[in-house]
C-alpha positions as CSV (number, residue, x, y, z in Angstrom):
1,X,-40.9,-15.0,-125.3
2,X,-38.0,-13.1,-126.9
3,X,-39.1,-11.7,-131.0
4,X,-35.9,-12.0,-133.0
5,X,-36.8,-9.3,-135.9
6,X,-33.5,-9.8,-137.6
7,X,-30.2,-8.2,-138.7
8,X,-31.0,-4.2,-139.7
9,X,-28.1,-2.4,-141.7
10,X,-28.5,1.1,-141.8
11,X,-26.4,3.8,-143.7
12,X,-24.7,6.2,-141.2
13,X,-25.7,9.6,-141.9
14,X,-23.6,12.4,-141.1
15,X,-25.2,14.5,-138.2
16,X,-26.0,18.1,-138.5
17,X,-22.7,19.8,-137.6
18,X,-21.4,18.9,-141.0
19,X,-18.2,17.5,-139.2
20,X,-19.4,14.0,-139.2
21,X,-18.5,13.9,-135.4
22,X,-21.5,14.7,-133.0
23,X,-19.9,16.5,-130.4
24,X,-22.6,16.8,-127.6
25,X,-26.8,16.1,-127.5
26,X,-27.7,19.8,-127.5
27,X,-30.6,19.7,-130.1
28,X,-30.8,16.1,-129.8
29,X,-34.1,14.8,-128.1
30,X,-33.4,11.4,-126.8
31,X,-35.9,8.5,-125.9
32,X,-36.5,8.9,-122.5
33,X,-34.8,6.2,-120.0
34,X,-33.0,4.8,-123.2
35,X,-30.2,2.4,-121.6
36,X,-26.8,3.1,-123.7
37,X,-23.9,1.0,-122.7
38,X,-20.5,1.2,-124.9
39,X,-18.0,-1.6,-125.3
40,X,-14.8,-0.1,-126.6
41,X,-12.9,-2.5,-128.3
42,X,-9.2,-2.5,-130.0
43,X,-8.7,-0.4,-133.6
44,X,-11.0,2.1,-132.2
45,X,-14.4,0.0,-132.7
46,X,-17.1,0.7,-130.4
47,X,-20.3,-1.8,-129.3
48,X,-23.2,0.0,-128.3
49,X,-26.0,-2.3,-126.4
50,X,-28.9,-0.1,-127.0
51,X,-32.3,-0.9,-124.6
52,X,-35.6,1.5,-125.3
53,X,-38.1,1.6,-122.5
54,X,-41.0,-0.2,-122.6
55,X,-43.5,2.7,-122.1
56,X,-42.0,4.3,-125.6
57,X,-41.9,1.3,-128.0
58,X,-45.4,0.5,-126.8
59,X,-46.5,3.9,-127.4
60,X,-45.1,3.1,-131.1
61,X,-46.3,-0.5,-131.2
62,X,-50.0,1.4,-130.7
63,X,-49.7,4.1,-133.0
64,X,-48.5,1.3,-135.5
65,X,-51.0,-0.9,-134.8
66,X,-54.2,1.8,-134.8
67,X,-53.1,2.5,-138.5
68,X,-53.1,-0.9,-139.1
69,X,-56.6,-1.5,-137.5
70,X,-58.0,1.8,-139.7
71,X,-57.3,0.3,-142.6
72,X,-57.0,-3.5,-142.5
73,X,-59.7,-5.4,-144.5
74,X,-60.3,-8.3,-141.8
75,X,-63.2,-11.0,-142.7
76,X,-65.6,-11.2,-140.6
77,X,-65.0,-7.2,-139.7
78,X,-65.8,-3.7,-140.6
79,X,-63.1,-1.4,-141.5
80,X,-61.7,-0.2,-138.5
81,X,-63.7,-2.5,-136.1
82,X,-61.7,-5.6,-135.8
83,X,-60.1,-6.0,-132.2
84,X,-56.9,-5.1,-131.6
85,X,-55.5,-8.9,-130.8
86,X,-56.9,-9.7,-134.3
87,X,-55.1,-7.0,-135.7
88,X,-51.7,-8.1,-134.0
89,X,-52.0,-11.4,-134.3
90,X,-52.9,-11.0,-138.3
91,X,-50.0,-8.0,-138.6
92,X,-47.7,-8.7,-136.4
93,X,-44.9,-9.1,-138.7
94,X,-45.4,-6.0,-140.5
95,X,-46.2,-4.0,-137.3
96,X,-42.5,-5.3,-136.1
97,X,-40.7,-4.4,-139.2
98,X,-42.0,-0.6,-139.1
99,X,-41.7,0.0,-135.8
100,X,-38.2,-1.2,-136.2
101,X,-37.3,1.1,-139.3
102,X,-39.0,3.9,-137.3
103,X,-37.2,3.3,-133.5
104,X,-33.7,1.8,-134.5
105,X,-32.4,4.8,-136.2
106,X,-33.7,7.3,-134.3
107,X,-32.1,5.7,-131.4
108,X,-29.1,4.7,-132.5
109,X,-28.2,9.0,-133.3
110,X,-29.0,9.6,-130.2
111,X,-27.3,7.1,-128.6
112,X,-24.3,8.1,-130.7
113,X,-24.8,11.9,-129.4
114,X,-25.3,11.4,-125.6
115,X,-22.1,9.3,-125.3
116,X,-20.7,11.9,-127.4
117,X,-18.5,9.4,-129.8
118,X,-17.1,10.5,-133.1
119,X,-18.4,8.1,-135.4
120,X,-17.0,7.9,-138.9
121,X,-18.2,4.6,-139.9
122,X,-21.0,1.9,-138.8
123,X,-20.3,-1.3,-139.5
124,X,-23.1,-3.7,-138.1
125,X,-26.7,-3.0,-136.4
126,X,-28.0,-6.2,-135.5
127,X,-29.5,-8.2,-133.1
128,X,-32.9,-6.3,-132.9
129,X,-35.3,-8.0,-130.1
130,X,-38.3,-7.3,-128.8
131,X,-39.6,-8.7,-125.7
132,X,-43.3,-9.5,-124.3
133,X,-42.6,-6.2,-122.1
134,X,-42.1,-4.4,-125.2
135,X,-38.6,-3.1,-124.5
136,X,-36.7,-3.1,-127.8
137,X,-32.7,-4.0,-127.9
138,X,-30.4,-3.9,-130.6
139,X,-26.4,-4.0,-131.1
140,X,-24.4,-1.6,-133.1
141,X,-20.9,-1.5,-134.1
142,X,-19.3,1.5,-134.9
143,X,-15.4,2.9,-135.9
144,X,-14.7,5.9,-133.9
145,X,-12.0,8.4,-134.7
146,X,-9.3,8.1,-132.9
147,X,-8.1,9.8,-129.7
148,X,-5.4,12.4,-130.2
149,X,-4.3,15.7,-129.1
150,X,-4.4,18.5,-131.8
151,X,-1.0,20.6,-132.0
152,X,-0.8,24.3,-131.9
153,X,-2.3,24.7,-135.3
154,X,-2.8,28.4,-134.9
155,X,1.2,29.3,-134.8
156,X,2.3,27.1,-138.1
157,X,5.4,28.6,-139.9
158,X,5.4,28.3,-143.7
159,X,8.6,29.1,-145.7
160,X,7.3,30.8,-149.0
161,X,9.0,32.4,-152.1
162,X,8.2,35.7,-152.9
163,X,5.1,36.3,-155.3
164,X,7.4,38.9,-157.4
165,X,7.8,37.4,-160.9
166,X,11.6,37.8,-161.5
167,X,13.6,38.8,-164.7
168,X,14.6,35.5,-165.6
169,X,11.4,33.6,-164.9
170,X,9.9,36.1,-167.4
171,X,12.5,35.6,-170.4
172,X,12.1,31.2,-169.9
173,X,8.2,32.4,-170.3
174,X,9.2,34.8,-173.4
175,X,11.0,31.9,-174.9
176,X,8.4,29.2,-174.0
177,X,5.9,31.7,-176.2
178,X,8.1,31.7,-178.6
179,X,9.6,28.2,-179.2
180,X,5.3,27.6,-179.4
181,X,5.5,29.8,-182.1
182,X,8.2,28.3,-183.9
183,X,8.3,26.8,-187.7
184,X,9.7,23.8,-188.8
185,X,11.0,24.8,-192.5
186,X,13.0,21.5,-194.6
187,X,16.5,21.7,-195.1
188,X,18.6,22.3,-198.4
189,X,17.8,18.9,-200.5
190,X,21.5,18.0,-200.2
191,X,22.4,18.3,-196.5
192,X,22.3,15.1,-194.3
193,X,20.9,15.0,-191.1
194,X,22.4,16.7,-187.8
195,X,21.5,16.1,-184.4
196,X,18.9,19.1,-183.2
197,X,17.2,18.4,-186.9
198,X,14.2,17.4,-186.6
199,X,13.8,13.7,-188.6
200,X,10.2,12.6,-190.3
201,X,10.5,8.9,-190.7
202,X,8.8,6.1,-192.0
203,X,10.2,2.8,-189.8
204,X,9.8,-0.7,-188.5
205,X,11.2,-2.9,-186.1
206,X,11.6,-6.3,-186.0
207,X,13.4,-8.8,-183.6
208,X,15.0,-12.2,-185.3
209,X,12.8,-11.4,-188.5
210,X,9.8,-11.2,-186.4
211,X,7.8,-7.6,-186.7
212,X,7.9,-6.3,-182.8
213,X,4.0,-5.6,-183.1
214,X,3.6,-9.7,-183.4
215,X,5.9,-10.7,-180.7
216,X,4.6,-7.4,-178.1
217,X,1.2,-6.1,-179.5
218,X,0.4,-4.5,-176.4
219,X,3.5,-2.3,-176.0
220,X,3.8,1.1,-177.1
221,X,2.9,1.8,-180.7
222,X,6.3,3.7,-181.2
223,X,8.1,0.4,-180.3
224,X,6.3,-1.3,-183.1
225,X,7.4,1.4,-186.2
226,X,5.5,4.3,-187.5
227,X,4.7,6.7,-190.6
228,X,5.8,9.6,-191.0
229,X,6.9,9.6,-187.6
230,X,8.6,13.0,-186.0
231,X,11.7,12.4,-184.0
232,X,14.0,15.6,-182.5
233,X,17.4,14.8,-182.8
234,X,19.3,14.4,-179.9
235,X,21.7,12.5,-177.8
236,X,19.5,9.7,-176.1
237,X,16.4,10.5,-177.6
238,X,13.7,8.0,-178.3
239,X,15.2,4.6,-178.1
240,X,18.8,3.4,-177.0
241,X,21.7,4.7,-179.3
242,X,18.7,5.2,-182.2
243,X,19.5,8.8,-182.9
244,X,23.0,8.4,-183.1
245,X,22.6,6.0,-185.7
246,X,21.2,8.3,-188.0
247,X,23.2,10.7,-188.0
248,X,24.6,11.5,-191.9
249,X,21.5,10.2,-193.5
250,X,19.8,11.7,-196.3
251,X,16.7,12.3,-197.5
252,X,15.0,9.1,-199.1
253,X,18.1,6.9,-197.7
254,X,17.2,3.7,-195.4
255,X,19.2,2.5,-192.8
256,X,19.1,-0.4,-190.2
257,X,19.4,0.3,-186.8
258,X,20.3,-2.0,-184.5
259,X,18.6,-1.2,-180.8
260,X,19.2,-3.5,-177.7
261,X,16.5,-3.1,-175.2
262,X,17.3,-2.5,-171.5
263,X,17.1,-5.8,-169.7
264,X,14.4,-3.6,-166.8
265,X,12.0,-2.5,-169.4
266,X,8.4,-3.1,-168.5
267,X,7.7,-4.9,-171.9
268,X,8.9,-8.2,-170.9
269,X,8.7,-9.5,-174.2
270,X,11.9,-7.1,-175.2
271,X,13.4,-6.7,-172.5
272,X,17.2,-7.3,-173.0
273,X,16.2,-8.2,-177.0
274,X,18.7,-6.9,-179.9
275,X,16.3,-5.4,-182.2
276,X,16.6,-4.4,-185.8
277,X,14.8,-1.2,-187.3
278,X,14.6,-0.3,-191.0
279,X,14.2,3.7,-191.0
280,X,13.6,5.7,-193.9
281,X,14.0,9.2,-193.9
282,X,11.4,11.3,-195.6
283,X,12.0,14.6,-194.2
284,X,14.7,16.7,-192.2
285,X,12.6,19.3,-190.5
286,X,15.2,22.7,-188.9
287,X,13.0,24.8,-185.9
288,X,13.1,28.3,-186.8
289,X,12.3,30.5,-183.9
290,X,10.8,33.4,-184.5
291,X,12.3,36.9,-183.5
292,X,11.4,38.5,-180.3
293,X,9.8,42.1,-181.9
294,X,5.9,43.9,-181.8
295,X,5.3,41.7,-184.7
296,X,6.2,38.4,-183.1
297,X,3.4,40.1,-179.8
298,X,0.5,40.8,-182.8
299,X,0.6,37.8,-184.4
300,X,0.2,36.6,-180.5
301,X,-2.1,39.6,-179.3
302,X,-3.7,41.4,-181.4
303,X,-2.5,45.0,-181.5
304,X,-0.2,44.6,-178.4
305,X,3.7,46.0,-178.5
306,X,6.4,43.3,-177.4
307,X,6.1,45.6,-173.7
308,X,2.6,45.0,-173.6
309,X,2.6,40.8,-174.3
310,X,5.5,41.1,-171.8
311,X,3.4,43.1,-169.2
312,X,0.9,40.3,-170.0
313,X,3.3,37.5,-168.8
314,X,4.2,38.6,-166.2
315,X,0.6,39.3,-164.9
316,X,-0.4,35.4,-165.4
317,X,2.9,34.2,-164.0
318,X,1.8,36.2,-160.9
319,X,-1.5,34.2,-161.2
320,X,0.8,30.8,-161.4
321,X,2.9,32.1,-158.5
322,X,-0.2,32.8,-156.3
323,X,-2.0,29.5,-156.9
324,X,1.5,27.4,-156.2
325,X,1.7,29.3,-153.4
326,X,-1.3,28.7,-151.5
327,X,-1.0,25.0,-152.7
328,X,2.7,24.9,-150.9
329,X,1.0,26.6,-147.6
330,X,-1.8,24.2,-147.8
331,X,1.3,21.2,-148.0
332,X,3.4,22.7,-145.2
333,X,0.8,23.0,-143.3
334,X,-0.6,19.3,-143.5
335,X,3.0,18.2,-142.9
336,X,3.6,19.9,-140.0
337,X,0.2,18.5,-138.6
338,X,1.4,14.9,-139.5
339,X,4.7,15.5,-137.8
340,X,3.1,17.0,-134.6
341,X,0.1,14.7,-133.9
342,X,0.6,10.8,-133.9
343,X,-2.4,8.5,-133.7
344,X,-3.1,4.8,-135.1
345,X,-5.3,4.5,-137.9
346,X,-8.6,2.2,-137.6
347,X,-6.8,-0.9,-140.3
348,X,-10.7,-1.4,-141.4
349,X,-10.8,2.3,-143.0
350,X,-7.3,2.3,-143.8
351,X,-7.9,-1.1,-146.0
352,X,-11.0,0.2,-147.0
353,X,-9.6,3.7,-148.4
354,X,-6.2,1.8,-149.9
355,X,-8.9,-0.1,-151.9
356,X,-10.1,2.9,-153.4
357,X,-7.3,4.6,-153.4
358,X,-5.8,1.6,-155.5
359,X,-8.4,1.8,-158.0
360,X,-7.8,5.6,-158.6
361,X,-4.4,4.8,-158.8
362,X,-4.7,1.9,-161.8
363,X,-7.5,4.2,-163.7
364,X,-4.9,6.8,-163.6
365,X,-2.2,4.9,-165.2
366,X,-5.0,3.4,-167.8
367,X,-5.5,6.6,-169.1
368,X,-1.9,7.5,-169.8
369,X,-2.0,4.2,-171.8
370,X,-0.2,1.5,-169.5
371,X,-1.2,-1.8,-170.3
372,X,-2.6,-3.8,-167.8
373,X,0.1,-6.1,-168.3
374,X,2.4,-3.5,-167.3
375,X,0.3,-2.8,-164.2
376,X,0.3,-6.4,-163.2
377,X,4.0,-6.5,-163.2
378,X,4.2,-3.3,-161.0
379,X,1.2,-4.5,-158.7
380,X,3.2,-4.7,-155.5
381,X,4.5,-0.9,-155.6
382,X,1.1,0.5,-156.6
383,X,-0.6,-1.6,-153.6
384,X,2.6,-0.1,-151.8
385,X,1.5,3.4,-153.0
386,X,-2.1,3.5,-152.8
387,X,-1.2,2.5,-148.7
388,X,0.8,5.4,-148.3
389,X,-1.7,7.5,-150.1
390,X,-4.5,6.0,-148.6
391,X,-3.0,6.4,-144.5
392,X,-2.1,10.7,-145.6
393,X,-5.8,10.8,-146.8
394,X,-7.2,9.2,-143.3
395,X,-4.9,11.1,-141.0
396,X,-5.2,14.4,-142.4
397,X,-9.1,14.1,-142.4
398,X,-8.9,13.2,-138.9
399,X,-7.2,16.0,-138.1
400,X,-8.9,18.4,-139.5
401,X,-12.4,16.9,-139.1
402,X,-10.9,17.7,-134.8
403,X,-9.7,21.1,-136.1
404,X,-13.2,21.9,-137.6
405,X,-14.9,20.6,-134.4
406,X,-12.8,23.0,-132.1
407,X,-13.2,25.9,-134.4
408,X,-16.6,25.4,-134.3
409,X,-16.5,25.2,-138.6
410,X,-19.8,24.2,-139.5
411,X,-21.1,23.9,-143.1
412,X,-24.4,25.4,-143.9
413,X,-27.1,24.2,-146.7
414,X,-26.7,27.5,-148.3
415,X,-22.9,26.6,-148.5
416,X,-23.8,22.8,-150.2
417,X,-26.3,24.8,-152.4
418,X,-23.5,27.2,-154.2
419,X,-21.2,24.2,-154.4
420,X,-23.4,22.4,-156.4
421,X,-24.7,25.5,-158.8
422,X,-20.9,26.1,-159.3
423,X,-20.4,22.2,-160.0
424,X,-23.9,22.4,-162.4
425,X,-21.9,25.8,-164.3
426,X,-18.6,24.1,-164.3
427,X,-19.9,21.0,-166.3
428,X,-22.7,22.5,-168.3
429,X,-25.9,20.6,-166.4
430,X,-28.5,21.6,-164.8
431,X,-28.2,22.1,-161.1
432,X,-31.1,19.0,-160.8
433,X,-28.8,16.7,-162.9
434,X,-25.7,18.1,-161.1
435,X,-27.4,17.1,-157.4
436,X,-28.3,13.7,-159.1
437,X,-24.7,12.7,-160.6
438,X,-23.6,13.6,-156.7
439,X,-26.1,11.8,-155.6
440,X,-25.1,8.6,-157.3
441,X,-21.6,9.2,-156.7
442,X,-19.9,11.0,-153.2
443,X,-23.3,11.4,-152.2
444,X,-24.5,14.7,-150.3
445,X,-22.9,14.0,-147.1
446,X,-19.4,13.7,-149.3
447,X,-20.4,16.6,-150.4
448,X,-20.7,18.5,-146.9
449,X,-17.2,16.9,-145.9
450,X,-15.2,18.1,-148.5
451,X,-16.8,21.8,-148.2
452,X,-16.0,20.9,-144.2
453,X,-12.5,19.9,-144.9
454,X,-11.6,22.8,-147.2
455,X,-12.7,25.6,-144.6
456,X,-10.6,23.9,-141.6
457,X,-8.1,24.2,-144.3
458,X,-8.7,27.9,-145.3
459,X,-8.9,28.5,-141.6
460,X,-5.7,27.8,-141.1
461,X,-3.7,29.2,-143.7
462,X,-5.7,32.6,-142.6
463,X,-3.7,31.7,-139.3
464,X,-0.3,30.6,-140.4
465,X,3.1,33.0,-139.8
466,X,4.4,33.1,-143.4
467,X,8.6,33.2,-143.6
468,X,10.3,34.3,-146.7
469,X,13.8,33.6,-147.2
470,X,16.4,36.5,-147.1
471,X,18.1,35.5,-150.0
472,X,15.0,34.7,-152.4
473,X,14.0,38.1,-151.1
474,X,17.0,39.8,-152.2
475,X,17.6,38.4,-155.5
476,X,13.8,38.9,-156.9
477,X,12.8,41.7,-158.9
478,X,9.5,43.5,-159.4
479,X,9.2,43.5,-162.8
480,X,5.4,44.7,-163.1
481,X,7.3,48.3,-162.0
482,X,9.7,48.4,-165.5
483,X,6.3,46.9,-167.2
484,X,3.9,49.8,-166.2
């Protein structure tokens, strides 16, 4: 007779390389005589029939059973005296389940390791029997990564901009600084408004009598009316043909303007509507900018000349530069990757990662305020997107997960350690609360991966051949060296 135990699902656990791909069984102690036959199936999934010898799940089946026996309360028998048939035939459920728990794991990672596959996901262990001769056999079904050839990824060429901060890229900062810096002083009482004024306004819009915020209460606010509302001035600003309108008004004046809505506007309640808006206009605000001198870099810096806030620009623009710059190495280098290595993706992780990817995408638009209504009208290019996104995400862990594997990149539990202390710092918590909120979250072996996936990345920006263009090269200027 055959024991069914039942259907086992166990959470694959990244092995100890850190690259979630076991890549050989040194270190590994397998079950001796385990039977391991794979079944490789399309969209890289793998079967493994799995058969443990007799002599070692009978060894376990003992051991089991002897704790059992110690400290069963049988009637009829001292503690520790009751036969061993009693004790099976009493516990033999329980003694199954445990010896299950204990065996099919183990087994399974060593399986995984002496046919050497890459797994990145298990999807099924099941089928669990053991037989009167006590050998124990079980199915698992795994996703492998999938077979590819890695490109020469030690001779990338990245095209790269200079670092040096040039003249003009240091007055746009000056003048970003300054038009921060600017006040906003009212106008003689008598002048009208001018386009580049800037207009404060109370206003409301309505649509055949009909306040918009009744007919769409979920579109934007500013589509509704406002107090006291600022508006700049300027050809095309803010609604269709609205600032046009207003130009000549005066102060305290009210005017109707008459909007039409563009018939492709999300808000399907006005799209292609003629609208009517009742604007008064409170205040015309004129930006004064303030003038370029030491007094202008005190007010900014305390006790710094106009040379010295200058010198001090330029300084974090080379910060900016240096940061954009590794960030368009780290993109060159993932394109050229994607370019050079082709390879189908398993459709089970590549629905399962647009899924998430999905989600990130329609929390992302939540928080900028689209309505879901919105989102629902634009669900087929956001399903569209998160696919895209979701099938970059999968193929460039794949090959770098191969890179890291190749270079040898391991990640080491001192490595996890700082990560998380650095995590605990960066969000004020404790590094116990820090290890929890990952816990519930990525999870530890997330963890590892992304640590894994940014060293294959360093690695190989260490080892790409960096190209600057002539040109670019010839038309910077060092201006730390007039700033000194």
């Amino acid at each position: 007779m055959t024991v069914i135990v039942g259907r086992v699902r166990l959470p694959f656990i990244t092995p100890a390389t850190g690259s979630g791909c076991p890549t050989n069984a040194r270190g590994v102690t397998s079950l001796s005589f385990m039977k391991v036959e794979v079944e490789k199936q399309p969209d890289s999934v793998s079967t493994l029939q799995i058969e443990l010898p007799a002599e070692q799940v009978a060894k376990e089946w003992n051991a089991i059973a002897d704790n059992f026996a110690r400290y069963a309360k049988i009637p009829g028998y001292r503690p520790g005296k009751a036969p061993r048939r009693v004790i099976e035939a009493k516990f033999k459920k329980e003694i199954q389940e445990e010896l299950t728990k204990k065996l099919v794991s183990k087994s399974y990672r060593d399986a995984v390791a002496e046919k050497q596959l890459r797994v990145v996901s298990l999807t099924n262990l099941e089928d669990v029997k053991i037989g009167d001769d006590k050998t124990m056999r079980f199915r698992a079904t795994v996703i492998t990564a999938p077979e590819f050839d890695l490109p020469d990824y030690k001779n990338i060429t990245v095209q790269l901009p200079p670092l040096e901060v040039t003249e003009e890229e240091a007055n746009t900062a000056m003048e970003r600084l300054r038009d921060q810096s600017a006040d906003f002083v009212e106008v003689e009482p008598e002048r009208a408004l001018q386009m580049e004024d800037f207009a404060v306004i109370d206003f409301e819009g309505t649509i055949e009598g009909r306040p918009i915020s009744e007919i769409a209460p979920e579109a934007s606010k500013n589509l509704h009316g406002g107090k006291k509302f600022w508006l700049r001035m300027g050809p095309e600003n803010f609604l269709p043909n609205f600032c046009e309108q207003l130009v000549g008004q005066k102060k305290e004046e009210t005017r109707l303007v008459i909007v039409t809505f563009p018939a492709d506007l999300p808000v399907k309640e006005l799209a292609g509507k003629k609208a009517d808006y009742a604007v008064t206009l409170r205040e015309i605000k004129q930006k004064v900018l303030p003038e370029l001198d030491d007094a202008f870099a005190t007010k900014l810096t305390k006790d710094k000349t106009l040379a010295e806030l200058r010198a001090m620009v330029v300084h974090d623009l080379e910060h900016e530069k240096e940061h954009a710059m590794e960030q368009a190495k780290e993109s060159q280098i993932v394109k050229a990757l994607h370019e050079q290595t082709q390879f189908d993706l398993p459709s089970q992780l590549l629905r399962n990662e647009t899924r998430r990817a999905l989600g990130e995408l329609v929390q992302r638009n939540r928080q900028r305020g689209v309505p879901d209504e919105m989102l629902k009208s634009k669900e087929k290019e956001l399903v569209e997107g998160a696919g895209s996104l979701a099938a970059h995400r999968l193929k460039t862990n794949f090959i770098l997960h191969r890179i890291a594997e190749a270079e040898k990149i391991q990640v080491t539990p001192e490595e996890v350690e700082e990560r998380i202390r650095n995590q605990a710092a960066h969000y004020n918590l404790s590094v116990e609360k820090m290890r929890k909120e990952i816990d519930e979250h990525q999870g530890i072996n997330g963890l590892v991966e992304e640590i894994l996936l940014g060293k294959a990345i360093d690695f190989l920006k260490a080892n790409v051949r960096v190209k600057t263009t002539a040109a670019e090269a010839k038309e910077t200027v060092k201006i730390n060296e007039r700033t000194k």
